[in-house]
LUMDO-762656 format. One record per residue: residue number from 1; x, y, z of N, C-alpha, C, O in turn. Coordinates in steps of 0.001 Angstrom, whole numbers, plus 500000, padded with zeros to 6 digits. Each point is the difference from the previous one (the first is absolute). Example, Ala and Ser with C-alpha at 12.3 -4.5 7.8 and 13.67 -1.06 7.14 Angstrom:
sedren miza->1; n_u->513190; n_v->494310; n_w->507800; ca_u->499110; ca_v->501190; ca_w->500000; c_u->500900; c_v->501200; c_w->500000; o_u->501036; o_v->499981; o_w->500665 $
sedren miza->2; n_u->498614; n_v->501069; n_w->498615; ca_u->500820; ca_v->501190; ca_w->500060; c_u->499230; c_v->501090; c_w->500730; o_u->500509; o_v->501108; o_w->500169 $
This chain:
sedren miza->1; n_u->260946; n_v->064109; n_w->549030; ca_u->498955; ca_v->499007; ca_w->499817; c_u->500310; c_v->499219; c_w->498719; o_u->500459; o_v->500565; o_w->499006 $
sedren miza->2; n_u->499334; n_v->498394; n_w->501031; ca_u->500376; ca_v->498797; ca_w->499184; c_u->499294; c_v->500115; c_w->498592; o_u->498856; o_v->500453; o_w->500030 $
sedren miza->3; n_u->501622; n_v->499228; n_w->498843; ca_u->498848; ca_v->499828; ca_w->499288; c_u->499472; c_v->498711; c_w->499637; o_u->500816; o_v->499245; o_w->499472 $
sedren miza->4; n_u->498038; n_v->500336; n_w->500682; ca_u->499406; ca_v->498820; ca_w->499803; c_u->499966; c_v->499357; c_w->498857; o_u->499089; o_v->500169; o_w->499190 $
sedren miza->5; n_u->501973; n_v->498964; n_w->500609; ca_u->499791; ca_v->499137; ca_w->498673; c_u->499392; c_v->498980; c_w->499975; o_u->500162; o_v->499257; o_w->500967 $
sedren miza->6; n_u->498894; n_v->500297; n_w->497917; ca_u->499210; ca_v->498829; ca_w->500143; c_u->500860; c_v->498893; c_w->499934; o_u->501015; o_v->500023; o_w->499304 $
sedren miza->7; n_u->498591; n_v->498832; n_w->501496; ca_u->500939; ca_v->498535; ca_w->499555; c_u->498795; c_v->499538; c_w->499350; o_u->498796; o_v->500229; o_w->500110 $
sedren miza->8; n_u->502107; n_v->498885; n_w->499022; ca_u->498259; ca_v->498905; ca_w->499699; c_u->499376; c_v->498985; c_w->500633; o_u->500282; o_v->498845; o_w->500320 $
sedren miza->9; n_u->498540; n_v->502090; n_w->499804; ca_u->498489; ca_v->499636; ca_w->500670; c_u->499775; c_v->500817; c_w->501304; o_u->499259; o_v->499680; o_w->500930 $
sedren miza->10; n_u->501456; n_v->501346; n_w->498976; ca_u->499254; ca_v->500904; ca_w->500702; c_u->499000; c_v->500478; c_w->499899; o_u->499795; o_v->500390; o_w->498851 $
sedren miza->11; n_u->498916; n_v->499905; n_w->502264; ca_u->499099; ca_v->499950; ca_w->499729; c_u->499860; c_v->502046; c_w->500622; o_u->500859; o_v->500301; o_w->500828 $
sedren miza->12; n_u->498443; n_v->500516; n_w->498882; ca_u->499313; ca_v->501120; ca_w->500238; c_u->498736; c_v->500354; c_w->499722; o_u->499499; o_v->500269; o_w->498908 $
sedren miza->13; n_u->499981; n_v->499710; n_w->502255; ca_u->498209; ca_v->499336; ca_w->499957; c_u->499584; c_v->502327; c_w->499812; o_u->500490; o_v->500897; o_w->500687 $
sedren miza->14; n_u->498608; n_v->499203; n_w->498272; ca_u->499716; ca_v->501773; ca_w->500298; c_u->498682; c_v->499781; c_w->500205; o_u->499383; o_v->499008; o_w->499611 $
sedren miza->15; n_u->500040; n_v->502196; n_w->501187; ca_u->498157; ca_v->499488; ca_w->499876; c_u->500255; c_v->501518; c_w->499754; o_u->500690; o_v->500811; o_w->500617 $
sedren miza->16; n_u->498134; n_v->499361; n_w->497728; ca_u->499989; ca_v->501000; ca_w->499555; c_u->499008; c_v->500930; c_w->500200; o_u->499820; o_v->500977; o_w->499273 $
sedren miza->17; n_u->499252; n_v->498616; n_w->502126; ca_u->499039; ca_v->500541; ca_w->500732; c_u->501084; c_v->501008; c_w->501249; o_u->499497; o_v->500750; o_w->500836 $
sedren miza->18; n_u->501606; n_v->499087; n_w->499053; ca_u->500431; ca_v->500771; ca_w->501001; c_u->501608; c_v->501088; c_w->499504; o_u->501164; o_v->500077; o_w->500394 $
sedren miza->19; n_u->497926; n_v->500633; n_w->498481; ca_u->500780; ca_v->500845; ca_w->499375; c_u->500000; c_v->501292; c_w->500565; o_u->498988; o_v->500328; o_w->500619 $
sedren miza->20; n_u->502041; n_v->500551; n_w->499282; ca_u->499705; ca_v->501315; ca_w->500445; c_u->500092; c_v->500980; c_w->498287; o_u->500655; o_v->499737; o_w->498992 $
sedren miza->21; n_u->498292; n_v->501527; n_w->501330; ca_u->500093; ca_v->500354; ca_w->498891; c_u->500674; c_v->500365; c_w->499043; o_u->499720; o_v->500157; o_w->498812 $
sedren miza->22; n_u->501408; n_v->500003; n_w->501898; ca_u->501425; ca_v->500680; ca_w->499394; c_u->500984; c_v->498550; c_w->498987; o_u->500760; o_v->500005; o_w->499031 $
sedren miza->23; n_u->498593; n_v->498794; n_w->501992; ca_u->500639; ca_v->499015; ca_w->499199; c_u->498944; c_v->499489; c_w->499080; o_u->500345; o_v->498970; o_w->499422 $
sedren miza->24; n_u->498461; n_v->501468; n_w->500282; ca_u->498955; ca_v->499784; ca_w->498699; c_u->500445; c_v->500863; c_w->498776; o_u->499856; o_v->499811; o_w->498792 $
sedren miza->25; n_u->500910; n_v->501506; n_w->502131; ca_u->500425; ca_v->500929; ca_w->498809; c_u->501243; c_v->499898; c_w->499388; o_u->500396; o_v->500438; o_w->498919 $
sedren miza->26; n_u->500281; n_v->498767; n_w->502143; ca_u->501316; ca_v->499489; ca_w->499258; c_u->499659; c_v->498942; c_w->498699; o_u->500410; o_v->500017; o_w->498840 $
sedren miza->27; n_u->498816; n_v->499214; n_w->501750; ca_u->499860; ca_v->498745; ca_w->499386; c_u->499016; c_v->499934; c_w->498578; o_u->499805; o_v->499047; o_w->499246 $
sedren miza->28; n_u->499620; n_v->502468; n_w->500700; ca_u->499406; ca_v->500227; ca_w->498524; c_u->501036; c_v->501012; c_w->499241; o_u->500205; o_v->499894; o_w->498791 $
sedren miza->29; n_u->500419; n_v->501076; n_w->502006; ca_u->501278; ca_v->500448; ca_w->499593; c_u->501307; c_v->498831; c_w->499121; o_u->500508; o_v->500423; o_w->498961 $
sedren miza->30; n_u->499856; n_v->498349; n_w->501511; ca_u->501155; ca_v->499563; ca_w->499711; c_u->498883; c_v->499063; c_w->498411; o_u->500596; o_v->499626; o_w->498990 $
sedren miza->31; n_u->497857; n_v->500185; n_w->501165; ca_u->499244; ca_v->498959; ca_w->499207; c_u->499498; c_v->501046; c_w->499020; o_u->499269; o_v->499580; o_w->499104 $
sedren miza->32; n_u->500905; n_v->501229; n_w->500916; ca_u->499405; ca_v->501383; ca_w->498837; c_u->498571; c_v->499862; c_w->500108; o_u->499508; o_v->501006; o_w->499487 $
sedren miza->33; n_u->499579; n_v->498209; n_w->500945; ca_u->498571; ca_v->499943; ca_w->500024; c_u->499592; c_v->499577; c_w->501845; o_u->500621; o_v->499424; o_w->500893 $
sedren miza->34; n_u->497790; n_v->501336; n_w->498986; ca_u->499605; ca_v->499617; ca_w->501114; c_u->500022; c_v->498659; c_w->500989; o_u->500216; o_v->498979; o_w->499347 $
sedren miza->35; n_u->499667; n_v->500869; n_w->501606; ca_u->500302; ca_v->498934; ca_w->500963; c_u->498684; c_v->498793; c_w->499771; o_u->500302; o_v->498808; o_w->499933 $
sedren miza->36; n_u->498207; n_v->501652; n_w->499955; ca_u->498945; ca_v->499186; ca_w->499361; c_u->500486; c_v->499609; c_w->498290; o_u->499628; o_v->499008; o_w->499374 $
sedren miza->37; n_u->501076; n_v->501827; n_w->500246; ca_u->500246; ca_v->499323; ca_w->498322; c_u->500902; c_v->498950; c_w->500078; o_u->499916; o_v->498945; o_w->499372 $
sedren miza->38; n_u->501324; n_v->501507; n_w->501757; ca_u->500663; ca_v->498819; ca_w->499752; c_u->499944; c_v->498443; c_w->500501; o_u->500860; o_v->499147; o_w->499784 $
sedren miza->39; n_u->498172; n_v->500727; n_w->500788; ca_u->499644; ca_v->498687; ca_w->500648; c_u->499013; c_v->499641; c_w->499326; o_u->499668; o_v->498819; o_w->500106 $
sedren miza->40; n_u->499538; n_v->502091; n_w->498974; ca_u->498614; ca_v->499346; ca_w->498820; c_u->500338; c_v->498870; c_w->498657; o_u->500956; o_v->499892; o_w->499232 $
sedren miza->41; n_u->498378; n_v->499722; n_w->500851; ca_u->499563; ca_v->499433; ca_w->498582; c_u->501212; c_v->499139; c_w->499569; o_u->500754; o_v->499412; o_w->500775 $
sedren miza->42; n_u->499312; n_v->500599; n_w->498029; ca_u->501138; ca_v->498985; ca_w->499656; c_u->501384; c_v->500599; c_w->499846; o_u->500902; o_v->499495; o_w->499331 $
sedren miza->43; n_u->499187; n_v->501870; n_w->501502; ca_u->501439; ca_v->500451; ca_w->499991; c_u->501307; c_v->499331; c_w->500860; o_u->500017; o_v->500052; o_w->501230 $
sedren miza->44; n_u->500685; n_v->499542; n_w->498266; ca_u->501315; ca_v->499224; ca_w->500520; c_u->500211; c_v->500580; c_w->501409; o_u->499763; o_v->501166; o_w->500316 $
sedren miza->45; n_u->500646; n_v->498003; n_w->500376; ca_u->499834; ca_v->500358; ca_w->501673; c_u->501709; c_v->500080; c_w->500538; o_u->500247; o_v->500902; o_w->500801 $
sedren miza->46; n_u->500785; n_v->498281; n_w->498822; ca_u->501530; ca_v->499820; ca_w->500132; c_u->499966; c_v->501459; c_w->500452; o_u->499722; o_v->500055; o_w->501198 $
sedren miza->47; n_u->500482; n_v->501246; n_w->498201; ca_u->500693; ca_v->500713; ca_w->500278; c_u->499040; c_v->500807; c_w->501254; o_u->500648; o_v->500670; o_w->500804 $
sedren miza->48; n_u->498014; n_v->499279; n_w->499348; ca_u->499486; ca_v->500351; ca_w->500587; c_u->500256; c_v->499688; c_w->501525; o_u->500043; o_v->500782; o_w->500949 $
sedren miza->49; n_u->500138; n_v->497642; n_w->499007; ca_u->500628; ca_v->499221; ca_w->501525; c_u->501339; c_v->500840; c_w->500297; o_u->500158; o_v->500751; o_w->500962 $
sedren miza->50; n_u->500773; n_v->498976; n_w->498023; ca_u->501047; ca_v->500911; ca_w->499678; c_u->500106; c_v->500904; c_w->501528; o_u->500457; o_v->499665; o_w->501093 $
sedren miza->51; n_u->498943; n_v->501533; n_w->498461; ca_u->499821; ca_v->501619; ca_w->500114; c_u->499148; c_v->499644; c_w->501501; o_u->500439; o_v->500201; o_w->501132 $
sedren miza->52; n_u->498617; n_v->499387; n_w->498607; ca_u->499397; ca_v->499760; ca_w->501494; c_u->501158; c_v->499678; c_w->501356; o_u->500375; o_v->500622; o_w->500994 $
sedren miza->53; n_u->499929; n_v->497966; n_w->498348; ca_u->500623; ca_v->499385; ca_w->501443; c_u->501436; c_v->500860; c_w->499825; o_u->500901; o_v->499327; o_w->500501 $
sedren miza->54; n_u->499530; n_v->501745; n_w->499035; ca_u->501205; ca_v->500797; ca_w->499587; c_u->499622; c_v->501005; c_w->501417; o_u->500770; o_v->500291; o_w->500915 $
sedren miza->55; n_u->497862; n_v->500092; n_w->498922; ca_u->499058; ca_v->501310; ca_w->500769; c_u->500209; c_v->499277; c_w->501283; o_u->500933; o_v->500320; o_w->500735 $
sedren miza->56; n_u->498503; n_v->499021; n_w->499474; ca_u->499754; ca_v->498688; ca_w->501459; c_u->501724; c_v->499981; c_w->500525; o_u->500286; o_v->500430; o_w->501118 $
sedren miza->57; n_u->500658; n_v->499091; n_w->498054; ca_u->501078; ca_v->499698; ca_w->500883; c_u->501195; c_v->501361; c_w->500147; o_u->501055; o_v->500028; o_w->500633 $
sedren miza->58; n_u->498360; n_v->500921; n_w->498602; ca_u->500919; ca_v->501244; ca_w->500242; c_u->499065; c_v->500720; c_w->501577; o_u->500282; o_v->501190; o_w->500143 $
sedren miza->59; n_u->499095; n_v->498467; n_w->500549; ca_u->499597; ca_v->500138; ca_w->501004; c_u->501015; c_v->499887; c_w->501185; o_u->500089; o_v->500705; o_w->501005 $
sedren miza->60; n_u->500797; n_v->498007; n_w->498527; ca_u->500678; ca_v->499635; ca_w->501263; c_u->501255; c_v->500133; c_w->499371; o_u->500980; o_v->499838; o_w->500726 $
sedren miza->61; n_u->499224; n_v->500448; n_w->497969; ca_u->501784; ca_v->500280; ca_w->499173; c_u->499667; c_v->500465; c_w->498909; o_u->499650; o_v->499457; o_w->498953 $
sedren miza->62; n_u->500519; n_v->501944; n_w->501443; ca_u->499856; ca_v->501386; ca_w->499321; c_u->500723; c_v->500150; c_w->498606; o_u->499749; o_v->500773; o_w->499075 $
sedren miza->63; n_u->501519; n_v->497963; n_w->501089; ca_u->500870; ca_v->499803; ca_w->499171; c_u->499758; c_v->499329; c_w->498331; o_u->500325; o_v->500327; o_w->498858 $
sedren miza->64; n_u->498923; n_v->498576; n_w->501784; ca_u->499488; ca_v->498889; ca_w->499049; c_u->499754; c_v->500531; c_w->498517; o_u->499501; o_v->501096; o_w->499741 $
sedren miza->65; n_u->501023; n_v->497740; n_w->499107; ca_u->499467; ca_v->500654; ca_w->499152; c_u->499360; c_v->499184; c_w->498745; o_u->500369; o_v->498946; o_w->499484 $
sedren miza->66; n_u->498610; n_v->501860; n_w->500229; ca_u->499204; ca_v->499300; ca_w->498994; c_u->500019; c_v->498941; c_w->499705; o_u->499156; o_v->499156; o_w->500301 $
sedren miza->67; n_u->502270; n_v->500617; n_w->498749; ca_u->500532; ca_v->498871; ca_w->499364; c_u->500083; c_v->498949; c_w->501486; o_u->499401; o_v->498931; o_w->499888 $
sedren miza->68; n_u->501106; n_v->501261; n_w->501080; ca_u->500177; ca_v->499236; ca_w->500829; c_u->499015; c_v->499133; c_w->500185; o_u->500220; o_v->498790; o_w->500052 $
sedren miza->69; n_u->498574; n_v->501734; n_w->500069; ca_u->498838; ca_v->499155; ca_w->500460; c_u->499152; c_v->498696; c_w->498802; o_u->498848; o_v->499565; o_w->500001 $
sedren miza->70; n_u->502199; n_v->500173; n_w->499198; ca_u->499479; ca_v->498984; ca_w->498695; c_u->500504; c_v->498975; c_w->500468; o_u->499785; o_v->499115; o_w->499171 $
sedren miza->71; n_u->500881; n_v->500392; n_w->501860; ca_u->499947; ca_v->499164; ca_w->500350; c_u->499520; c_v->499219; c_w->501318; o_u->500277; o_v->498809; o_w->500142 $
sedren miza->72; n_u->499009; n_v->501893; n_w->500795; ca_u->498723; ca_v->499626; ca_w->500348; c_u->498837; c_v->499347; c_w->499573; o_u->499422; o_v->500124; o_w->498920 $
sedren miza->73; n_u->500246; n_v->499043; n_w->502203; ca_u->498746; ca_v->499526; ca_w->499398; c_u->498798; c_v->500826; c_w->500776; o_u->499967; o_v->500053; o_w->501229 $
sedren miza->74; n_u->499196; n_v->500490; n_w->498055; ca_u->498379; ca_v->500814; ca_w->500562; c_u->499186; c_v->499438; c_w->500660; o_u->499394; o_v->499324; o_w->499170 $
sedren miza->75; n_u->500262; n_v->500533; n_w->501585; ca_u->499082; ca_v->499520; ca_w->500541; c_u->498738; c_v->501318; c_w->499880; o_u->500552; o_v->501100; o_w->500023 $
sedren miza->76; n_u->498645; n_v->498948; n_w->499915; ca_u->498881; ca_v->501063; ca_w->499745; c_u->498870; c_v->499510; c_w->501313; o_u->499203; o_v->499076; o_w->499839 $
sedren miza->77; n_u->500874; n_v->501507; n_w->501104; ca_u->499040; ca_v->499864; ca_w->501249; c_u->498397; c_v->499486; c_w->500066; o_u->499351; o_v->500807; o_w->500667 $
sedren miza->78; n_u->500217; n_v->498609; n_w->499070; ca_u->498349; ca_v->499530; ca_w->499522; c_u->499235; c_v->501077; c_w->500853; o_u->500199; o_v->500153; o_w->501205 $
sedren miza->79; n_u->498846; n_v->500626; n_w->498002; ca_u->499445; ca_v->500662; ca_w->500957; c_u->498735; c_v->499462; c_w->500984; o_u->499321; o_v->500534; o_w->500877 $
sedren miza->80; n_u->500710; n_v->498519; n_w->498692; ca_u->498674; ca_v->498885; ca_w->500697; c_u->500457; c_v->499165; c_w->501050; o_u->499161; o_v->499374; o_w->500648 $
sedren miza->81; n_u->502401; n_v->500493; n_w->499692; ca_u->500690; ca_v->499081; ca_w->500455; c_u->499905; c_v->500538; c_w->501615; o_u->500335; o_v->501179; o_w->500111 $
sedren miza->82; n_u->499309; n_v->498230; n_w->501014; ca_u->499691; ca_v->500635; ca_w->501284; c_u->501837; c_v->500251; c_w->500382; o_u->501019; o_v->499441; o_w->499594 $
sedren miza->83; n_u->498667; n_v->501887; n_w->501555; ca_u->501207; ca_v->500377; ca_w->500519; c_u->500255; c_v->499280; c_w->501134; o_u->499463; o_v->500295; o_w->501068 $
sedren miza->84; n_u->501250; n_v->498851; n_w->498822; ca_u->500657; ca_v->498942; ca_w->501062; c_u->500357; c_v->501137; c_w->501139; o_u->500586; o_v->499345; o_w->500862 $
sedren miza->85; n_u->499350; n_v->502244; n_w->499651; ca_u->500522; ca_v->500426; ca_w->501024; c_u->498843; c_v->500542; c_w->500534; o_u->499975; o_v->500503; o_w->501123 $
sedren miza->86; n_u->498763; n_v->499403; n_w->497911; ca_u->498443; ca_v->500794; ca_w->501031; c_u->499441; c_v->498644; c_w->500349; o_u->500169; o_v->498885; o_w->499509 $
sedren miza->87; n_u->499107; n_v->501572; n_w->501503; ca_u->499018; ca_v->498626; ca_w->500863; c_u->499133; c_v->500172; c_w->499105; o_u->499978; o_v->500994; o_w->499274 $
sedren miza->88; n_u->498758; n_v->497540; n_w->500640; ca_u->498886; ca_v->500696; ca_w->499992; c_u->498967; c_v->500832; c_w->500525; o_u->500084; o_v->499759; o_w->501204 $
sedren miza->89; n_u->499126; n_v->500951; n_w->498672; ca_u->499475; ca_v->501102; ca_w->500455; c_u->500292; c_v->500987; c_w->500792; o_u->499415; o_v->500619; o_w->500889 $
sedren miza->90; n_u->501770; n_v->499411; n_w->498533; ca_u->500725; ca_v->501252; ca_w->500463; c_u->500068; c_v->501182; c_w->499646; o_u->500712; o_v->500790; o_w->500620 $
């Protein structure tokens, strides 16, 4: 399996509503602080996108690494934003 290098303007959209727990524990594991601390207040977010979309794309390349993913661009999923694949009232 390939490893995915970013070109520039690649885009990797994560919605951080669809974490599994093991990758919340990675992702306060690699940030030394909890997963609510690191998205609060006026703490710097770079490395946080970082580590996230690192969690998100080692899903599909087990390989990938850290450093690799700085050149991506984040897209961060709106959680308000409707899912273009459910009907309504469905």
């Amino acid at each position: 399996m390939a490893t995915p290098g970013a070109k520039d303007g690649d885009v990797l959209e994560i919605d951080l509503r669809k974490l599994k727990v093991r990758e919340i524990e990675e992702i306060e594991e690699q940030l030394g602080v909890g997963f609510d601390v690191a998205f609060s207040g006026e703490r710097p977010k770079g490395r946080a996108l970082r580590v996230c979309a690192w969690v998100f794309q080692k899903r599909d390349h087990p390989d990938v690494t850290l450093e690799e993913m700085g050149d991506f661009v984040i897209k961060v999923k709106d959680p308000d934003e409707a899912d273009p694949t459910s009907a309504p009232g469905s």
